[in-house]
C-alpha positions as CSV (number, residue, x, y, z in Angstrom):
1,X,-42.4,2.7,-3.7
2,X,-43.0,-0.4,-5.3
3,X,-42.7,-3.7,-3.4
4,X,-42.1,-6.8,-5.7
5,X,-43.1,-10.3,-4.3
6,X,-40.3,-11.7,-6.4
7,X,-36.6,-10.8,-6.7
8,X,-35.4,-9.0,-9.8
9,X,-32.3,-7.5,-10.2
10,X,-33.3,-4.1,-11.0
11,X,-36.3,-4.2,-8.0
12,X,-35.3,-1.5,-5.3
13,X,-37.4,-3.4,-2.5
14,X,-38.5,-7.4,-2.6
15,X,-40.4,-8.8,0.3
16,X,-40.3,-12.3,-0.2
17,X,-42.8,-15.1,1.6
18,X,-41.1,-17.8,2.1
19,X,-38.1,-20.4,2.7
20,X,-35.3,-18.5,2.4
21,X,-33.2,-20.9,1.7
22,X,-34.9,-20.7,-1.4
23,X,-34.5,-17.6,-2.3
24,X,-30.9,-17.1,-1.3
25,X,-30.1,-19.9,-3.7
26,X,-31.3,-18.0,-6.2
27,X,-29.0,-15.0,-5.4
28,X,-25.5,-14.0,-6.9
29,X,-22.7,-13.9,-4.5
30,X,-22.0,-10.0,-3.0
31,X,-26.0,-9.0,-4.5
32,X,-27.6,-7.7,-1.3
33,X,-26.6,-4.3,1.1
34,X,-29.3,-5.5,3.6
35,X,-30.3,-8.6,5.1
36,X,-33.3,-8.1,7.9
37,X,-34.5,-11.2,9.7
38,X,-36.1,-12.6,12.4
39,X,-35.8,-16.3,12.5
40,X,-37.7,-19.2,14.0
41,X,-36.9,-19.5,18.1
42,X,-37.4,-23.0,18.2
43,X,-39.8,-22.0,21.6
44,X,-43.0,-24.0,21.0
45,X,-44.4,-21.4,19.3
46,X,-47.6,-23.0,17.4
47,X,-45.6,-21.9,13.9
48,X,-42.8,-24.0,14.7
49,X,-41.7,-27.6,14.4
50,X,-38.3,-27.4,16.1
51,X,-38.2,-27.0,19.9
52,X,-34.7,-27.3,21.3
53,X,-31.8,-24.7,21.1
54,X,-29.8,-27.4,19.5
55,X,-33.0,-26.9,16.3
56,X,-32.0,-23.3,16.6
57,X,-28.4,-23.8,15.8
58,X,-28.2,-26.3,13.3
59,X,-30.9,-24.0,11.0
60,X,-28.4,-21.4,11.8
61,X,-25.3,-23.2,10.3
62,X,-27.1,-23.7,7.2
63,X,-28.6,-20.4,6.2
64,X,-25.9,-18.2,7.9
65,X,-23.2,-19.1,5.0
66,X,-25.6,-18.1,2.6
67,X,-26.5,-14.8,4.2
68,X,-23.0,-13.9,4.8
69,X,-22.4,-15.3,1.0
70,X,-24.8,-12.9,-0.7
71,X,-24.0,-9.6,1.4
72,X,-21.6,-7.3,-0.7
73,X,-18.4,-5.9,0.9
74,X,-20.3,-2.8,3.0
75,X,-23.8,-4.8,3.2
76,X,-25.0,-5.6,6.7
77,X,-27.1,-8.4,8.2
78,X,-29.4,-7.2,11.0
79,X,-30.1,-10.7,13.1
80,X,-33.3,-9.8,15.5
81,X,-33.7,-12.9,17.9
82,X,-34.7,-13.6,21.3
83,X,-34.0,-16.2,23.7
84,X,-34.5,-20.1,24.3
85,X,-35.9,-21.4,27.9
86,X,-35.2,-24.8,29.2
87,X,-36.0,-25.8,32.5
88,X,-35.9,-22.2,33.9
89,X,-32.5,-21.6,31.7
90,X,-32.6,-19.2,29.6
91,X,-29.8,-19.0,26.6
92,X,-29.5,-15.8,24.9
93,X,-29.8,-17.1,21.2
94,X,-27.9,-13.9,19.5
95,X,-24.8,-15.5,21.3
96,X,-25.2,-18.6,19.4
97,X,-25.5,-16.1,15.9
98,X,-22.0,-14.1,17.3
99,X,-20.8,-17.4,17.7
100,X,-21.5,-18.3,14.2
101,X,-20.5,-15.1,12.9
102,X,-16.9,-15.4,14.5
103,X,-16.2,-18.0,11.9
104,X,-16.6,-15.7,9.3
105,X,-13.1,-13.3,8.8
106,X,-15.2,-10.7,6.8
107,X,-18.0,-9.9,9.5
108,X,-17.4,-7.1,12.2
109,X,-20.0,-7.0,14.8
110,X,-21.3,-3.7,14.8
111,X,-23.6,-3.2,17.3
112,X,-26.1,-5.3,19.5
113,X,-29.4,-3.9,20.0
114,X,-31.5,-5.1,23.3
């Protein structure tokens, strides 16, 4: 199979390095049967800048329209995410994406992988 490092319509697979931001603006509305991700935790991890849940959330707001924008009718978004610690606390971060998802009418929750 051939993996392309840049989107083209008539590509079967694209693995893109990157903002994604970026690259969903580039996409047409209801283009996409699969989104995969694994975003930033906002843990301290040496890759990251954020650090708070609050970080976490507000990256969500703004890329989660997108997603949801370029998934066709049928498409499905698989969300893989851990959890944020704070003074011993931990917040299971996939409840802030269910959260985020519940504004959208079109998304069903499907299943919820541990």
């Amino acid at each position: 199979m051939n993996i392309l490092s840049n989107w083209r319509k008539n590509g079967r697979v694209t693995l893109y390095l990157g903002d994604c931001m970026d690259l969903l603006r580039t996409l047409s509305a209801d283009s996409v049967d699969l989104v995969v991700t694994s975003p930033p935790y906002c843990i301290g991890k040496s890759y990251e800048n954020e650090r708070q849940s609050s970080d976490f959330l507000k990256n969500l707001e703004g890329v989660f329209p997108e997603i949801v924008r370029v998934v066709r009718p049928g498409g499905s978004i698989c969300w893989q995410v851990g959890y944020h610690v704070t003074n011993s606390s931990v917040l299971p971060l996939d409840y802030l994406v269910f959260q985020q998802a519940a504004k959208f009418s079109n998304l069903q929750l499907r299943t919820r992988i541990i």
